[in-house]
C-alpha positions in Angstrom: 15.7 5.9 -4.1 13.3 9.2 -3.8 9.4 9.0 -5.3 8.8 12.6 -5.7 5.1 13.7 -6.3 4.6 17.6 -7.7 1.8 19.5 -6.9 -0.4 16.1 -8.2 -4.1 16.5 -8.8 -7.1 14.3 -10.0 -10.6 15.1 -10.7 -13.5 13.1 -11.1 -15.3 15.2 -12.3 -16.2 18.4 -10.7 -15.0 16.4 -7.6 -11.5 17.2 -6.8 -10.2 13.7 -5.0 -6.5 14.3 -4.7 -5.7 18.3 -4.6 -2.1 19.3 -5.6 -0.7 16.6 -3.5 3.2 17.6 -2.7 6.2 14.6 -0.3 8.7 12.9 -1.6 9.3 9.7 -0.6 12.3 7.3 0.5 12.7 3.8 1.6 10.9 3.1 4.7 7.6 2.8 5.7 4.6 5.4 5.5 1.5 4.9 7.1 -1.2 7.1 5.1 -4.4 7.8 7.7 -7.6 9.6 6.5 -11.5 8.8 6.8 -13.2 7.4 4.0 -13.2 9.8 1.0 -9.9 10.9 2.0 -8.3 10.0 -1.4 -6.4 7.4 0.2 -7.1 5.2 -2.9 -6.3 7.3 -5.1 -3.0 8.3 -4.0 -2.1 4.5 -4.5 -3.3 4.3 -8.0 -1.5 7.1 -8.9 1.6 5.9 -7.4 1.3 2.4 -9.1 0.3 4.3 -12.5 -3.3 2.7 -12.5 -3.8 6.3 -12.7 -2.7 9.4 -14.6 -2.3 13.0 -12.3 -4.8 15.8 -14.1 -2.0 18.1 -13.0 1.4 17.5 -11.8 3.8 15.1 -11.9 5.6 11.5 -10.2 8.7 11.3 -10.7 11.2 7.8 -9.5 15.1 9.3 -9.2 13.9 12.9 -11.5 12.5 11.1 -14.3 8.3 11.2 -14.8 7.3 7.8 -13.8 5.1 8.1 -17.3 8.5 8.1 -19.1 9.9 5.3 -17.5 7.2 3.0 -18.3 7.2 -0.9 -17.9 10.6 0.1 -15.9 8.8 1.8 -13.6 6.2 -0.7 -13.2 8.6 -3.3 -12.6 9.8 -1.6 -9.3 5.8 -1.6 -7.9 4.3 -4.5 -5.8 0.8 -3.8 -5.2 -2.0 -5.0 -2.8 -5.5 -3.5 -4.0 -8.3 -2.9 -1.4 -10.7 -5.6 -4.0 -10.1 -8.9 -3.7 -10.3 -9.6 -7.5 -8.8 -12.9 -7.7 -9.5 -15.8 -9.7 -11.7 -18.1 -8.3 -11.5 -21.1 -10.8 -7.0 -20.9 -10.0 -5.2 -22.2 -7.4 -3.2 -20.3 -5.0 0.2 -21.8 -7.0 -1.4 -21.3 -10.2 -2.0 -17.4 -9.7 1.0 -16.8 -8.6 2.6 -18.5 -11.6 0.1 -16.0 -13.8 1.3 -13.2 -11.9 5.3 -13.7 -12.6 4.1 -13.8 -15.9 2.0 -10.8 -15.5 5.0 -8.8 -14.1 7.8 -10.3 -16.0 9.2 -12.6 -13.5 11.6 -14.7 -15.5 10.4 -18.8 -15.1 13.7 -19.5 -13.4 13.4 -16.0 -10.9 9.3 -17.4 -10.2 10.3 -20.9 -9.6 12.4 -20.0 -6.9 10.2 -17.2 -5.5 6.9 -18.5 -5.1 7.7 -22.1 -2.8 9.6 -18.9 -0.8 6.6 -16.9 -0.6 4.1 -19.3 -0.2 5.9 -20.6 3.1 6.4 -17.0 4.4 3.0 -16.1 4.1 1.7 -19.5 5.7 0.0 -20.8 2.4 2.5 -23.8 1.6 -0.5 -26.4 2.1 -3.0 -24.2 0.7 -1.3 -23.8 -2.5 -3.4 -26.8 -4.7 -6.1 -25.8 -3.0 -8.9 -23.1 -5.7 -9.0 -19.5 -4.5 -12.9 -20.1 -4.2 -12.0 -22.4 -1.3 -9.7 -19.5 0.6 -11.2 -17.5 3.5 -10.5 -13.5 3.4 -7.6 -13.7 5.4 -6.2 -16.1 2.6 -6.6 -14.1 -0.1 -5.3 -11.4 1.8 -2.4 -13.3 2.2 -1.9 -14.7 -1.5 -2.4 -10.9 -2.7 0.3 -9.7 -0.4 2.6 -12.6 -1.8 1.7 -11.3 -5.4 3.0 -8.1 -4.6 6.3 -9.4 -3.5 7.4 -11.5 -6.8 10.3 -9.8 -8.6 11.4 -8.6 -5.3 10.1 -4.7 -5.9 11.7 -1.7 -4.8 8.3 -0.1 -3.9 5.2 -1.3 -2.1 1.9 0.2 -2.3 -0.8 -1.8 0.2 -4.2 -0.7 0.1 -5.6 -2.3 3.8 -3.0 -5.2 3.2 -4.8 -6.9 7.1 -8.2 -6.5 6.1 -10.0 -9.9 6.9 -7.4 -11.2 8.4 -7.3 -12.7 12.1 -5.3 -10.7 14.9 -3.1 -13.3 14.4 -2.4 -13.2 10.6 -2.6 -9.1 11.4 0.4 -9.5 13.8 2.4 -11.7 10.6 1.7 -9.5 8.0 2.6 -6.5 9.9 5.9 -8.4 10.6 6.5 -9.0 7.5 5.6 -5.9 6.3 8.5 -4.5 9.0 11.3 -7.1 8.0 10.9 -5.6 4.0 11.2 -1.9 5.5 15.3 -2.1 5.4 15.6 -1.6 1.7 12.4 -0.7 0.3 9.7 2.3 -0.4 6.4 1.0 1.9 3.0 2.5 1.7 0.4 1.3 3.4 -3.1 2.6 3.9 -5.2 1.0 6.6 -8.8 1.6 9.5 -6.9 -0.6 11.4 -5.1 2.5 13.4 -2.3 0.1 15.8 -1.1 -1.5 12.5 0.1 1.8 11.2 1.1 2.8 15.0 3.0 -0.6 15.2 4.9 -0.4 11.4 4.9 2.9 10.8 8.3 4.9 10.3 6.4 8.3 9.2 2.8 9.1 9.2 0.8 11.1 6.5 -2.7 12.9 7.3 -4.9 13.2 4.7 -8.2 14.7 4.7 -10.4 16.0 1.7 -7.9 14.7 -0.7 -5.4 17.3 1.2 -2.3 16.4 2.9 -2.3 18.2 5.9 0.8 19.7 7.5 0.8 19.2 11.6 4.1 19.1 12.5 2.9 19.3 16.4 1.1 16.0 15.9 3.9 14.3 13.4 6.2 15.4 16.0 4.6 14.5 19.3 3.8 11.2 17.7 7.1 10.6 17.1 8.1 11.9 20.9 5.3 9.4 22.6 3.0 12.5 23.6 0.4 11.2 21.0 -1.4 8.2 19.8 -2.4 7.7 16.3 -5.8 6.9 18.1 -5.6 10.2 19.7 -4.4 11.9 16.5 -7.2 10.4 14.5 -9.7 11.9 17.0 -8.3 15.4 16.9 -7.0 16.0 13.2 -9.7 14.0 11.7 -13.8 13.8 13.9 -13.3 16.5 16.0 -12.9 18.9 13.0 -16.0 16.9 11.4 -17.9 17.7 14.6 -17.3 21.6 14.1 -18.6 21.7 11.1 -21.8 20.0 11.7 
């Protein structure tokens, strides 16, 4: 499987938020690291076709992911930054909604969801309304979302934000027993669950990726921490500009 993105741009505006983004991606998982602004976000929505590029192209295998449609979409599990869940549902129920949502055959979501439920430690939560789940359950239930129909490619947007260290160390588990055979990006501020999951690491800054094959590299050889890559790629370069 290769996700190639061409030279992909979008604009809000006058304000340029991705800028003629250019990787192609393969199964494994990619930690994407930026500040805020960095057009993290809109990477993802791009890749899960929330979005449409104002220039270039995605393309699944060679063929534009806008061609391929609901076939395309069918391959994406998705964890958005918003917690926009329903409160009024329970855990079970949303889940049910989703399958639908993503066109989980009944038979393929009846077996999935007790599956998922248990993996992600919401089994005796599953009756209860979303209204009644803490952060780190939600967080949870919206990875388990993302997982029905067993997709090809996962896009998380902070999948362990508001969770516990605990329910961090699961989800990053997790998140690392799914890298055999799929596409995994995650975006996250929480810099050791990259530096814990990651396979490859992508900088972006200014809605740039940025090309640092000394720090890719020494990451990769142990001479570098994320922490101290952040720190050199990302505030000190702030600093000099002030």
């Amino acid at each position: 499987m290769e996700l190639k993105l061409s030279q992909v741009t979008k604009r809000y505006g006058q304000f340029t938020a991705l800028d003629r983004f250019e990787y192609c991606f393969r199964e494994g998982i990619y930690g994407l690291l930026g500040p805020n602004g960095a057009g993290k976000t809109t990477l993802m929505n791009l890749m899960t076709g929330n979005l449409l590029p104002d220039e270039g192209c995605i393309c699944l295998d060679g063929t534009d992911i806008q061609k391929l449609g609901i076939r395309y979409l069918k391959n994406i599990g998705f964890v958005p930054q918003q917690q926009n869940l329903y409160p009024t549902f329970t855990g079970k129920r949303f889940l049910y909604y989703m399958a639908a949502l993503k066109g989980v055959d009944k038979k393929t979501a009846r077996r999935e969801i007790p599956e998922l439920l248990k993996r992600l430690n919401l089994t005796e939560h599953q009756n209860k309304k979303i209204r009644e789940y803490s952060g780190g359950m939600k967080q949870r239930l919206l990875m388990a979302q993302a997982l029905l129909g067993d997709p090809a490619i996962l896009i998380l947007d902070e999948p362990t934000a508001g969770v516990d260290p605990k329910e961090r160390i699961e989800i990053r588990n997790i998140i690392k027993e799914l890298s055999g055979n799929k596409l995994i990006l995650f975006a996250t501020h929480v810099v050791s669950d990259i530096e814990k999951a990651a396979d490859e690491i992508l900088l972006l800054k200014r809605g740039k990726l940025l090309a640092l094959p000394e720090y890719i590299d020494g990451w990769h050889q142990g001479k570098f921490s994320l922490e101290d890559i952040y720190l050199r790629v990302f505030e000190e370069k702030e600093e000099e500009k002030e």
